[in-house]
Steps between C-alpha positions, in 0.01 A plus 500: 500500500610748341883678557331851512335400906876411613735749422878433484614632818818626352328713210557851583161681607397836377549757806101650644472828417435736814132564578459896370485741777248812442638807470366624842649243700833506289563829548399536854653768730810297732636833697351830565722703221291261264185614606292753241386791634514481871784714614325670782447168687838413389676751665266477848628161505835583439566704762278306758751197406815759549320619840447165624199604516312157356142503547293219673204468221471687182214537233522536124193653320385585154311397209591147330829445345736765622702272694357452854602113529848556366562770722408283775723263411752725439471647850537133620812429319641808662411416826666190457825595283800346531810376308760333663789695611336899375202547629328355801213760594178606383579698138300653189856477320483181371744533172559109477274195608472413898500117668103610487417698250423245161281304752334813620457604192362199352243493795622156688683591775446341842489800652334786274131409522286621278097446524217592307215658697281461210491090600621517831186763686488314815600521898652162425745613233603787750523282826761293248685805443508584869579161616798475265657820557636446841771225299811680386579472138645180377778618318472893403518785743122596534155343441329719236144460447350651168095480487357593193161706433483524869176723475339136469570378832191460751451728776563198755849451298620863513401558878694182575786623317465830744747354781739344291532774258542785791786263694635255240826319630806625358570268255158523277380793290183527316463660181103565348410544134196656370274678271246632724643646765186683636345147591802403746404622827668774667629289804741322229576812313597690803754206607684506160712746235293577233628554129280575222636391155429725266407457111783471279511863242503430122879589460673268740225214380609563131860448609420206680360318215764625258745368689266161537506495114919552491564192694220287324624596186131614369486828297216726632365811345543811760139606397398082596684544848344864526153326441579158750595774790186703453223171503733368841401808663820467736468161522844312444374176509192619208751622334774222469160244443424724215877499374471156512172501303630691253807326405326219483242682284760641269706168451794637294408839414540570878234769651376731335235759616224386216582129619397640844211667408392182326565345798309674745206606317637878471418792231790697342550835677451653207169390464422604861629829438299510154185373712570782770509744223157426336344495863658819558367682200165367534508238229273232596434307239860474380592407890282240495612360206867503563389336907313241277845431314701415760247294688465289174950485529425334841575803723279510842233792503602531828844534385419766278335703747779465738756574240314826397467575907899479492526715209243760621735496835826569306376788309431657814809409660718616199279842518575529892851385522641449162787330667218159503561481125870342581375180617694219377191306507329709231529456145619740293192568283306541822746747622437705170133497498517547842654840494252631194198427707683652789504809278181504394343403754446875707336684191281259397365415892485920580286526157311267619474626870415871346173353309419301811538808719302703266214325449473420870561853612205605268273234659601643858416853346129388424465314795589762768300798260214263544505462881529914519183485341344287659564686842408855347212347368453408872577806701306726220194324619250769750491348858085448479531305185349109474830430329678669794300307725519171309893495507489605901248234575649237679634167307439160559828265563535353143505907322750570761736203401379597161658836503818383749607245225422801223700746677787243594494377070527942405770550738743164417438562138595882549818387685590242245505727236740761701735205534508395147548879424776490720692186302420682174700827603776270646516295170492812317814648730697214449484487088776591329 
């Protein structure tokens, strides 16, 4: 046989090289200063923990990705904090690693259990729960429970969670993770501290990653990071995945914002802005040419239309509160174009409100001169008349729903017209 199948057991062996961690779990949250974004339920907590005050059951909700799971196990590594000859009590200041905390953190401690609703619906998985948590904790101070997308569970599961969750012994505490909080019923809700976790803003997001970048050693373009916060839409966990993407994407030129573009299918602001323009204007033909463009680059037509949407919404933004043109998240070309439009945009919608208002008041003229006539016509008419007689004879039920749904048509147009006439002068008040 050959030497190759036995080895020399002496010959030095080439170390294994660590399996690569993604980005999001890397750089996961371990204590509540590391947290993005979340200072309100920071500081609740903080003083509850100061108070003594420590709440039975809480609930974490909010869209994907903005750290409900980590805060829960956060939460549990507070409740059971401790390092030997310090601290010995329930803490949020955790500066250095507990006895508990790396297992905690690494989700296999005995005693933090954590349970996905989303495969675990039933009464059974709940009577498990119940029958468990009248044991004390095997090693750590309390019994933490952590159920994930609890929204999932079945109604037979969350009333059998009722009893326990009112009166839990004084060793356990529950805490409940989810994305849809409207389809928990209120029974639970009412038995536990809510905290909503709100979407992360571009500017601390765009830190974040920079940061990210610093310790991987991966040069990122600020307009790239700009462009990564905006798709996450306060997402952290989006946004490190695209990070992620991206520097893989790049390879050694790091990330740059066309790379991400490329990446995701996106068009240039620029050409948004350009394609904004031509709509604006009235250009048709050229819009749909330059929309035919950047489909053929790859971009989404839905996309496009969202990007434009975005645009649209900015303009008005920067001509209500200029201040919205500071946004870390927006590009500085955007921010430009932004404020011309903003500019322009109050003459050229009066003009067009004055012609509007014109044309419609002249149509409301006409109409009303032509129901005066009508009724002279009608009252000029001598009582013994046929035509008097005619238009006093009595009508059958369809003329009468005839002339209701006439009348009704004279009167709503008349009163449209006052209203847009009304707009028009206001338009006209507010132009420069």
């Amino acid at each position: 046989m050959s030497d190759s199948l036995f080895p020399i057991a002496d010959a030095p062996t080439a170390p294994l090289a660590a399996p690569y961690r993604v980005l999001a779990r890397k750089y996961r949250p371990m204590r509540f200063e590391d947290l993005v974004g979340q200072e309100p339920m920071v500081r609740t907590l903080a003083n509850s923990f100061a108070a003594g005050r420590i709440h039975q059951a809480y609930i974490l909700t909010g869209v994907r990705g903005v750290g409900k799971t980590t805060t829960a196990r956060i939460l549990a590594r507070a409740f059971n904090y401790s390092l030997p000859g310090k601290v010995d009590h329930p803490s949020i200041d955790m500066p250095e690693l507990g006895v508990h905390c790396q297992a905690i953190m690494e989700s296999r401690h005995v005693d933090v259990i954590e349970m996905d609703a989303a495969s675990h619906t039933g009464i059974d998985d709940v009577r498990e729960i119940i029958e468990n948590a009248r044991y004390r904790p095997v090693s750590a101070r309390t019994k933490v429970y952590i159920i994930d997308e609890v929204h999932m569970l079945s109604k037979q599961a969350f009333n059998g969670l009722l009893k326990t969750l009112e009166e839990p012994p004084e060793h356990v505490k529950f805490l409940f993770a989810t994305t849809e909080i409207e389809k928990v019923p209120i029974t639970v809700r009412s038995r536990c501290i809510r905290f909503d976790l709100r979407r992360i803003e571009s500017g601390p997001m765009i830190a974040h990653l920079r940061n990210i970048c610093a310790a991987e050693g991966v040069a990122a373009e600020p307009e790239a990071l700009a462009l990564i916060a905006r798709v996450a839409e306060g997402s952290v966990r989006d946004a490190l995945s695209l990070l992620d993407q991206g520097i893989a994407h790049g390879g050694h030129a790091g990330v740059t914002a066309q790379a991400v573009r490329d990446m995701l299918g996106l068009s240039g602001r620029g050409e948004v802005i350009a394609l904004f323009e031509r709509v604006m204007k009235g250009e048709i033909a050229e819009a749909l040419d330059l929309a035919r463009a950047l489909h053929q680059a790859g971009a989404d037509p839905a996309d496009i239309l969202i990007e434009l949407a975005e645009f649209c919404h900015f303009v008005t933004r920067a001509k209500i509160a200029p201040v919205a043109t500071e946004d870390p998240a927006v590009s500085e070309i955007e921010r430009e174009r932004g404020r011309e439009f903003a500019d322009l945009r109050d003459t050229r919608h009066a003009r067009r409100a004055d012609g509007y208002a014109q044309s419609r008041r002249h149509f409301r003229q006409d109409l009303r001169h032509s129901l005066e006539a009508k009724k002279d016509d009608h009252c000029r008419q001598p009582p013994g008349s046929d035509r008097r007689r005619k238009r006093q004879a009595p009508r059958s039920g369809a003329d009468r729903a005839r002339g209701d749904r006439r009348g009704r048509a004279e009167r709503h147009c008349l009163h449209r017209r006052d209203r847009q006439d009304q707009w028009a002068r206001r338009a006209r008040r507010r132009r420069p």
